[in-house]
C-alpha positions in Angstrom: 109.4 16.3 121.8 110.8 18.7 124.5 114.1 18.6 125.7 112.6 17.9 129.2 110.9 15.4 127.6 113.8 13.4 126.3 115.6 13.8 130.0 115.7 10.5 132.1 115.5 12.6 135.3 111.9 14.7 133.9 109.2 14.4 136.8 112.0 14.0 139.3 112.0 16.3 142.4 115.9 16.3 142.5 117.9 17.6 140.0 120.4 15.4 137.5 123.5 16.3 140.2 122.1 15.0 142.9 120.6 11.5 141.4 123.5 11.1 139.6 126.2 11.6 142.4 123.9 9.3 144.7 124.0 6.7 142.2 127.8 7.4 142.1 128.4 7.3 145.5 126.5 3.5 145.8 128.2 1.6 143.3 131.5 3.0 143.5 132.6 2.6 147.5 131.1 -0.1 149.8 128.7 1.8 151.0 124.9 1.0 152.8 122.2 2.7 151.1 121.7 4.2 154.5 125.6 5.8 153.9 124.4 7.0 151.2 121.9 8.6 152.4 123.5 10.2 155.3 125.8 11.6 153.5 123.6 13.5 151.2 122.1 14.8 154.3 125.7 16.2 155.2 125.3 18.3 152.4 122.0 19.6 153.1 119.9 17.0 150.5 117.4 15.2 152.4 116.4 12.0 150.6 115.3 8.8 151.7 117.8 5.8 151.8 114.6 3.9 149.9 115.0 6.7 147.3 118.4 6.0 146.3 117.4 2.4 146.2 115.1 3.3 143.0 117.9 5.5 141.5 120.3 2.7 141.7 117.6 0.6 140.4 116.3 2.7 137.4 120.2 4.6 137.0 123.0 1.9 137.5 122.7 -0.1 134.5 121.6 2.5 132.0 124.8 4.4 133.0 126.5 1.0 133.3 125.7 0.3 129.3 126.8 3.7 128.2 130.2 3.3 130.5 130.9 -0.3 128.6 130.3 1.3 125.0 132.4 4.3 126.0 135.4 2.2 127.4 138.2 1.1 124.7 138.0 -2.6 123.4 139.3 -5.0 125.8 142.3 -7.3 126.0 143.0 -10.3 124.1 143.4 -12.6 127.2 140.9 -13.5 129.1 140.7 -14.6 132.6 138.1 -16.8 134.4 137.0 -17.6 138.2 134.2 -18.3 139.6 133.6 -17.8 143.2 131.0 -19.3 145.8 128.5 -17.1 147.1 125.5 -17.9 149.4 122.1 -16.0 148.5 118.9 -16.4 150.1 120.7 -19.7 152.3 121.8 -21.3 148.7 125.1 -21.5 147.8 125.4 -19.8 143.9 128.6 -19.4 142.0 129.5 -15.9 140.9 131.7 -16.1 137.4 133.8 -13.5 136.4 136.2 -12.5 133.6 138.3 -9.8 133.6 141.0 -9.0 130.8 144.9 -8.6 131.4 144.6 -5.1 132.7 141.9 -6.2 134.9 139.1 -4.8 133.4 136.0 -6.8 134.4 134.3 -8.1 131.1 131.4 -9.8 132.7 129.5 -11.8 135.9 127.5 -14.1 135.5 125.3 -15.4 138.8 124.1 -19.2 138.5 123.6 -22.4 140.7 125.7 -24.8 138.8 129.3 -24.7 138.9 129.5 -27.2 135.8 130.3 -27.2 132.1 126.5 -26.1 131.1 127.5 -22.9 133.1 130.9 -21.9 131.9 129.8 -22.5 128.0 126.9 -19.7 129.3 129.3 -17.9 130.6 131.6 -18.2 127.2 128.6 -17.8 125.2 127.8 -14.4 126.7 131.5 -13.4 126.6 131.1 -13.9 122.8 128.4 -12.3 122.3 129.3 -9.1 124.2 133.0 -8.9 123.0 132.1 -10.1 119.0 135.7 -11.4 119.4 137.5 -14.8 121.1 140.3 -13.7 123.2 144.1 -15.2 121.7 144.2 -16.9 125.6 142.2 -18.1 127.9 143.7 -18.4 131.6 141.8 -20.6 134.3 142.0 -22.6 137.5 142.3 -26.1 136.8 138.1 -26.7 137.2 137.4 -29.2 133.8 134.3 -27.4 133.1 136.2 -24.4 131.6 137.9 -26.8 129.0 135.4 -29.0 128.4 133.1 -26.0 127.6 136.3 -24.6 125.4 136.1 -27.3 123.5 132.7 -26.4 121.9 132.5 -22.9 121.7 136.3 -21.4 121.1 137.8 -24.5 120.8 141.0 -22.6 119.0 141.1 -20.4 121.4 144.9 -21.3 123.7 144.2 -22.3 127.1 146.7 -22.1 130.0 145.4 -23.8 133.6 147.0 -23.0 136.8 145.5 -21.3 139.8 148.8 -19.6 140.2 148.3 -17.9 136.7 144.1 -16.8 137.8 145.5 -14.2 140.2 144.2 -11.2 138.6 140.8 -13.0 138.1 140.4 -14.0 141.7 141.7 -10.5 143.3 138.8 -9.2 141.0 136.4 -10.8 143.3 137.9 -8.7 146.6 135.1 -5.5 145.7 132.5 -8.1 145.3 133.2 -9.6 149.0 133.2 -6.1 150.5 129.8 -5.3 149.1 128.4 -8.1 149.5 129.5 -8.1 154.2 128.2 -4.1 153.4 125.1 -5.6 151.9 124.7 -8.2 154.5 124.3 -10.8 151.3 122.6 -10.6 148.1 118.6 -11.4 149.0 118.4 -12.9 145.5 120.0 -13.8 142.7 118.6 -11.5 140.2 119.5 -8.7 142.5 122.9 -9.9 142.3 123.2 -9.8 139.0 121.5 -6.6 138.6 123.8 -4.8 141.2 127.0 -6.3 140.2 126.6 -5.8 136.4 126.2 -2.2 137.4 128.6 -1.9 140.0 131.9 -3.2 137.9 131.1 -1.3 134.9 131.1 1.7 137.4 134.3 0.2 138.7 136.0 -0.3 135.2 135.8 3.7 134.3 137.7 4.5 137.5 139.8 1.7 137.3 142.7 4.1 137.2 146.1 1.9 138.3 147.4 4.0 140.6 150.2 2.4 141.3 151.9 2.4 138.2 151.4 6.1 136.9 152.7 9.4 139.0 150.6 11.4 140.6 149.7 14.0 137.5 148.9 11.2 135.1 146.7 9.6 137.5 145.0 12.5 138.4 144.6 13.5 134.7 143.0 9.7 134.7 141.0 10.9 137.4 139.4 13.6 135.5 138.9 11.9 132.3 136.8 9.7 134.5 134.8 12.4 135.5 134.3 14.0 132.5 132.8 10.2 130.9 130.8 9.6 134.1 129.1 13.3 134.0 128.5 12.8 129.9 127.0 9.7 130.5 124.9 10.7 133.5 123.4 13.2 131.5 124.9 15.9 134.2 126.9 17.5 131.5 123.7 18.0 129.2 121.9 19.2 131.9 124.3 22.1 133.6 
């Protein structure tokens, strides 16, 4: 098998730089897929806002997977929200856990706001971390304990909204797509876009704040450098 072969990008009229930057662009600013598009335009590319739909589509959670297996193992405390959201004219509940550096772990989309959905959600957290956190930290909603109790039931649990506040401020991105968005048209699309969009989020999750300027534009680069080797970009130049 060729090397052009092997390439995710063979048969496409664009090169890897330019599907990959698009797919960049979407998932990590609030941005329309018609920004997106007009802003390739800007720099002389002429593609079709339905276009970098498809990238997104086929792209974001190839890269997304390659971003979460490149990232260093996450923390040992574990904090849960869930947070309404209505799709289609149904109110679903978006779940979310994020560690103690605020590193999104996973979302979960679902109807029920219950103690069948948080043991899903723990389920999958087990699954995909091979590991129970030391703590858990929740709002005071009983499903999260009740479903504690049968899947990590070791596992220390502290509940107070005023502890959650990293877990609910990790819902703000989420919000702002979802007014760019104009609301998720399904659930699945939900899930597709925002498994995609906070891995993207997690490699440039950078803290700012707390570094000078040189370390965080070292950070900065490092990003770079993961996001073009797992685009493919690197390979490609």
């Amino acid at each position: 098998m060729t090397s052009a072969a092997k390439s995710p990008y063979a048969g496409y009229r664009f090169p890897a730089e330019v599907i990959s930057h698009a797919v960049w662009l979407y998932f990590r600013f609030p941005l329309s897929l018609r920004t997106v598009e007009e802003m390739l335009a800007a720099r002389g590319i002429v593609v079709s806002h339905e276009t970098v739909r498809r990238w997104a589509l086929k792209f974001g959670q190839a890269f997304a997977n390659r971003i979460r297996r490149r990232l260093p193992q996450a923390g040992d405390k574990w904090h849960l929200d869930e947070v309404a959201v209505k799709i289609a004219g149904v109110k679903h509940w978006l779940w979310r856990a994020v560690d103690q550096a605020g590193m999104v772990l996973d979302v979960l989309v679902q109807r029920r706001r219950d103690k069948r959905a948080a043991k899903r959600l723990l389920r999958k957290l087990l699954k995909r971390q091979c590991r129970a956190p030391r703590v858990m930290v929740t709002d005071k909603l009983p499903s999260y304990g009740a479903a504690k109790g049968e899947v990590m039931p070791s596992v220390e649990h502290r509940r107070h909204r005023g502890l959650n506040n990293r877990a609910e401020n990790s819902h703000q991105p989420t919000r702002r797509r979802e007014r760019q968005m104009k609301r998720f048209k399904s659930a699945g699309q939900a899930q597709r876009f925002l498994s995609a969009h906070d891995q993207v989020n997690n490699l440039f999750h950078l803290h700012r704040d707390h570094v000078t300027a040189v370390q965080y534009r070292a950070a900065r680069a490092r990003a770079f450098e993961v996001w073009a080797e797992i685009s493919g970009v690197a390979a490609a130049a």
